[in-house]
C-alpha positions, 0 to 999 in steps of 0.5 A, a space after each residue: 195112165 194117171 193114177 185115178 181110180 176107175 170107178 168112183 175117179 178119185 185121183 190124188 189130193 194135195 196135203 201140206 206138210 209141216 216141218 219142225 219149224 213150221 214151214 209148209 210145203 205141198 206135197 201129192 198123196 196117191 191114193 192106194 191103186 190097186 190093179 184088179 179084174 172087173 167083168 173080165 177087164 182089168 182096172 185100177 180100183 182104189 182100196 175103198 171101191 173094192 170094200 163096197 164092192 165087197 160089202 155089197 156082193 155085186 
């Protein structure tokens, strides 16, 4: 299964680390998946669905 939310489908972003000596490398940041029950399925929501959902009481 790969690690999108379900959803808005947001799915992971490349970000570009730095070094000490300024040498750059990519690297994957996972967004924060967390695994809960909408309308009696599970799914993987990311953290920022679940404060919508929260400030929107639907």
């Amino acid at each position: 299964m790969t690690r999108a939310c379900s959803i808005c489908g947001r799915g992971p972003a490349v970000k570009i680390t730095l070094s000490h000596s300024h040498i750059a490398s990519k690297t994957k940041q996972n967004i924060n998946l967390q695994s809960k029950v909408i309308d009696g399925k599970r799914a993987k929501v990311c953290t920022t669905c679940i404060k919508k959902r929260k400030r929107n009481k639907f």
